[in-house]
N, C-alpha and C positions, 0 to 999 in steps of 0.2 A: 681713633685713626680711621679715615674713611677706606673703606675697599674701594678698589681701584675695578673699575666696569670697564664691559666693554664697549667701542662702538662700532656701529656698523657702517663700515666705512665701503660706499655703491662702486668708487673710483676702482678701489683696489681690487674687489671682486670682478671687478670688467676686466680687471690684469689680469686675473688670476684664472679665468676661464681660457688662457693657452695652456693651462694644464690636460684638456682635451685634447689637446689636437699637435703634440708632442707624445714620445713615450716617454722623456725626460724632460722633465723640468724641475732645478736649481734653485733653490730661493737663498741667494747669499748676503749675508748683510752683519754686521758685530752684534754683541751682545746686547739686548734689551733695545731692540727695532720690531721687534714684536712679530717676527716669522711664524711662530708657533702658533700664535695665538690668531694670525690675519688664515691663513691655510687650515686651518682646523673649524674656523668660523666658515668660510668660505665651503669648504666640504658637506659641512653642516647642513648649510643652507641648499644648498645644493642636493641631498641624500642619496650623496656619494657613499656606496660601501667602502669604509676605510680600515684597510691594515697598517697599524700602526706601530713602531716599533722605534729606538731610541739607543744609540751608544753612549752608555752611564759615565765613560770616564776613560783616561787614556791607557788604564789597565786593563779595558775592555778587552778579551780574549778573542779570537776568530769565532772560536766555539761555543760561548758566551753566548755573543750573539746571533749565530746561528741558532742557538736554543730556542731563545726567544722571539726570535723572525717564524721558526716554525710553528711555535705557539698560537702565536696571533695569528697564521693562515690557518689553524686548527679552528680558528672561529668559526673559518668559513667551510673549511672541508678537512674534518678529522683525519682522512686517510692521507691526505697529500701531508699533514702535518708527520704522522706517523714514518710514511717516507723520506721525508725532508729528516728526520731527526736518526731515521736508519743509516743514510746517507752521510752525517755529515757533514762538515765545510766542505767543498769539491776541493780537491787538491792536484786533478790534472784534466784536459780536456775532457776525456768522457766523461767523469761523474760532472763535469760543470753541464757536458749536454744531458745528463740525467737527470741533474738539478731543473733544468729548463722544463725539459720533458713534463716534467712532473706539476710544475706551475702550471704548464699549458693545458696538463689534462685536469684541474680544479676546475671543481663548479664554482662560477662565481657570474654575479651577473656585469652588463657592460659597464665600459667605467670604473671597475676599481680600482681604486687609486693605493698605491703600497704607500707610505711614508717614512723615511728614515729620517727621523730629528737626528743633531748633534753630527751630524755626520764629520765633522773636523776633529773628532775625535776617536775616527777609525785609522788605526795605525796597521793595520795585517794590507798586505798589498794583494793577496789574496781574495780578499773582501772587495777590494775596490776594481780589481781587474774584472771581477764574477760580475759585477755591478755593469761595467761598461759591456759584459758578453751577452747580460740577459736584456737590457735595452734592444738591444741588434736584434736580438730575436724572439721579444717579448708579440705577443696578438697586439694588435691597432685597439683592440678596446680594454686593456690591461694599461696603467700610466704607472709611473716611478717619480715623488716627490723627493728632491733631496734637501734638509735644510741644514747649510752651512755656514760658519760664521767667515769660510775664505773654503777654494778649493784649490789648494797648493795641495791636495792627497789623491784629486782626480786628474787625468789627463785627460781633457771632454774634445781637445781638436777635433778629433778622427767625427765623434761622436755630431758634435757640430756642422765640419763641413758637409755632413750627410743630413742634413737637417734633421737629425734626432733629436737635438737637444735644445731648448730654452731656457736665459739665464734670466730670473729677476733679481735685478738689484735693491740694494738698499734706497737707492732713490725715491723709486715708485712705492719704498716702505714708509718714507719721513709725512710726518702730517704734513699737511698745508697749513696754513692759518685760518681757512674756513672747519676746517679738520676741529681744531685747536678749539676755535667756537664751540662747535657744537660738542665736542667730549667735553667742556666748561661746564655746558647746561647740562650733559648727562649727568655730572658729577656735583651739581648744583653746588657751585663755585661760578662766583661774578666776576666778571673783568671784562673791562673797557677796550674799545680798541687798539687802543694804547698799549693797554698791559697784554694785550693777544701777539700782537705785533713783538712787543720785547721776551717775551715766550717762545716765538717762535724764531726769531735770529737768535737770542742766547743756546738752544734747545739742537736748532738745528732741524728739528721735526723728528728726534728721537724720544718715543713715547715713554720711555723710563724714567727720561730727565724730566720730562713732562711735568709727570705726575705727581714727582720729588720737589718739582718747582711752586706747584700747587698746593703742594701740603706747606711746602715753608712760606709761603705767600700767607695762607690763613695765621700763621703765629708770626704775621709780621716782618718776614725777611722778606726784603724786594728783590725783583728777580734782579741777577747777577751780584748781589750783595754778597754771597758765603763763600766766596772764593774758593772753594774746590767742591767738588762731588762730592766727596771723603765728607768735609764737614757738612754736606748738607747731609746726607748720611745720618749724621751722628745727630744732629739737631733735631731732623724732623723721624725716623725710624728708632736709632738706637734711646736714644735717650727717652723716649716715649716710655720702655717698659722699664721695669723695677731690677734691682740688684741681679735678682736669682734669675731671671730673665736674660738678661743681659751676661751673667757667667755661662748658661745655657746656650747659648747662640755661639758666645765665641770657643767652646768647648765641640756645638756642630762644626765650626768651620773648618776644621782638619782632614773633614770626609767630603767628597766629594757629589753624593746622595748616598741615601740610606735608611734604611727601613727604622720604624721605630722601635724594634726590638733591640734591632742593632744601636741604635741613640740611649738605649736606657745602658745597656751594656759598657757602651763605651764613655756616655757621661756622667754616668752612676749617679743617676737620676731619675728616678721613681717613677715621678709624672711626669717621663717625658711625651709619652703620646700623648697624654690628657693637652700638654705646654704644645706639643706639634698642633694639632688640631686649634688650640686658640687662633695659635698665629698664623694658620694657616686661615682662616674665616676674619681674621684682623689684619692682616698685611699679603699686601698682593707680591712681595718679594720670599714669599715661603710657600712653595706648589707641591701637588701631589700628585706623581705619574703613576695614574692607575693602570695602565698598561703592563709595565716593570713595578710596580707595589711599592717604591720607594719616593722621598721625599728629596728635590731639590730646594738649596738656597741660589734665589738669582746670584747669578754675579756680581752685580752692582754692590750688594752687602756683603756676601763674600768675601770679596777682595778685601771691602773696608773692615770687616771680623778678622780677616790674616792679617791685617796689618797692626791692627789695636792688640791681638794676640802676642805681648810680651815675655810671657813668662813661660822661659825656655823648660825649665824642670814640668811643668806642667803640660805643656806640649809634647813631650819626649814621652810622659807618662799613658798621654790620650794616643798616639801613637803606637805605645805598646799595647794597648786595648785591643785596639784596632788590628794589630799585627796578630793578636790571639784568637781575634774573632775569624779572620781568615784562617789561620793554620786549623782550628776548631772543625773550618768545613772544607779544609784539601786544598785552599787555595793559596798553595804555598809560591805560587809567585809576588804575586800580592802582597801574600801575608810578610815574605822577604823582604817586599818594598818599603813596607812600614816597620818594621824593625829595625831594621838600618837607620830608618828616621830615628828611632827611639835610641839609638843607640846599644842596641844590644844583640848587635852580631860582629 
């Protein structure tokens, strides 16, 4: 199965330079439009100092995350880290202005760019109100990346009418069909005008179908032949790997990421990192947020791994895993969540 490259796409990067010249900007678009991956490139390129930082999942805690936001500025300035984590999530005006305080007096040079991936899956209102206060009063050379897959969690008007804010859509994410060419020839895969063209109207210019299209195009499914995602899914990904592989995956899909200690634990599976690590250098749908030390599964397989996931006694079981592995480290809201699943409370 080929890895899925990247390209470097000059258009988007010219969008993506009003990340300058905003202290917010929004990049909103669904799942597998390749947000992460166009902003993290573009920073790249750029050698933009990046803190970078991620909400794992909608269990995500205030606290949680503030954990790990202060970590990552620890990259930059150990003491602000140290404060930020004395501190707290703010939970009323002054510490939100102590929180600030404290950002503004980090070293860091111009242009740092903060990033919060996932953001659609911050549920504390807390989190999100602290977000729109420190925008307002964030330095002109400090910026706030947010990527969401919608922002029905922010209220950005205010932030907006005061030209704070920038929203990029998904639009400015969808390939072109010149786009579509040339990630062809990155990924040394031919196709004709013709076939770039019906790529790109069946596709839409969402780089995940893309790819998906791509790979079932070499073993012979013409594009719009497989009638759903789901099946193409299973055609050109699932079905690729072997029995034990294939229990492996749909045994991940209950967690939402998760480190691989936590994967051996909960799928009682030996070589699970040795199996992380394949699939992750074999399939561009298995990543590893080095920032948080865990592993996500895109969505796109995901969803189709819950779905293929029928056997209820064995879900109920990985579930109570999972519900033990939380309560193990105090995190008993969590760990509640999935016990309930498991049926054992």
């Amino acid at each position: 199965m080929k890895k899925r490259k990247t390209l470097k796409r000059e258009r988007v990067n010219r969008e993506l330079t009003s990340i300058f010249k905003y202290p917010l900007t929004i990049v909103e678009a669904p799942m597998g439009y390749g947000k992460t991956t166009a902003v993290r490139e573009f920073l790249a390129l750029k050698g933009t100092p990046v803190i970078w930082t991620s909400f794992l999942s909608e269990d995500d805690t205030a606290s949680w995350f503030w954990e790990r936001l202060a970590a990552e500025i620890g990259k930059f300035d150990e003491a602000a880290e140290r404060r930020l984590k004395s501190l707290g999530v703010p939970a009323d005006t002054p510490q939100t202005t102590m929180a600030i305080s404290i950002i503004n007096e980090m070293v860091y040079k111009p242009n740092t760019t903060l990033v919060i991936d996932d953001f659609h899956l911050a549920r504390s209102m807390r989190v999100t109100a602290l977000f729109r206060r420190f925008v307002m009063e964030m330095p002109d050379d400090f910026h706030i990346v947010i990527l969401t897959r919608d922002t029905t969690n922010l209220d950005i008007t205010e932030l907006s009418a005061k030209g704070l804010c920038n929203v990029v859509s998904q639009n400015m994410l969808r390939f072109t069909d010149s786009e579509i060419r040339d990630y062809c020839a990155l990924m040394g895969f031919t196709a004709g005008e013709n076939e770039i063209r019906k790529i790109g109207d069946y596709t839409g210019g969402w780089i995940s179908l893309i790819y998906l299209i791509m790979l079932g195009m070499e073993r012979g499914i013409p594009v719009g032949r497989n009638g759903t995602i789901n099946e193409l899914v299973e055609k050109v990904l699932y079905n690729a790997y072997d029995e034990r592989i294939q229990r492996f995956l749909l045994r991940l899909s209950v967690m939402d990421n998760f480190t691989a200690e936590q994967a051996v634990f909960v799928t009682q599976e030996a070589k699970s990192e040795e199996t992380l690590k394949k699939l992750r250098r074999e399939n561009a749908f298995i990543a590893f947020d080095e920032a948080a030390g865990v592993y996500k599964i895109h969505n796109v397989l995901l969803d189709f791994l819950r779905g293929k996931q029928k056997d209820e006694e064995e879900r109920a079981a990985l579930y109570g895993r999972l519900g033990e592995w939380h309560l193990a480290r105090r995190e008993y809201r969590t760990a509640y969540g999935y016990l309930c699943r498991a049926g054992e409370t």
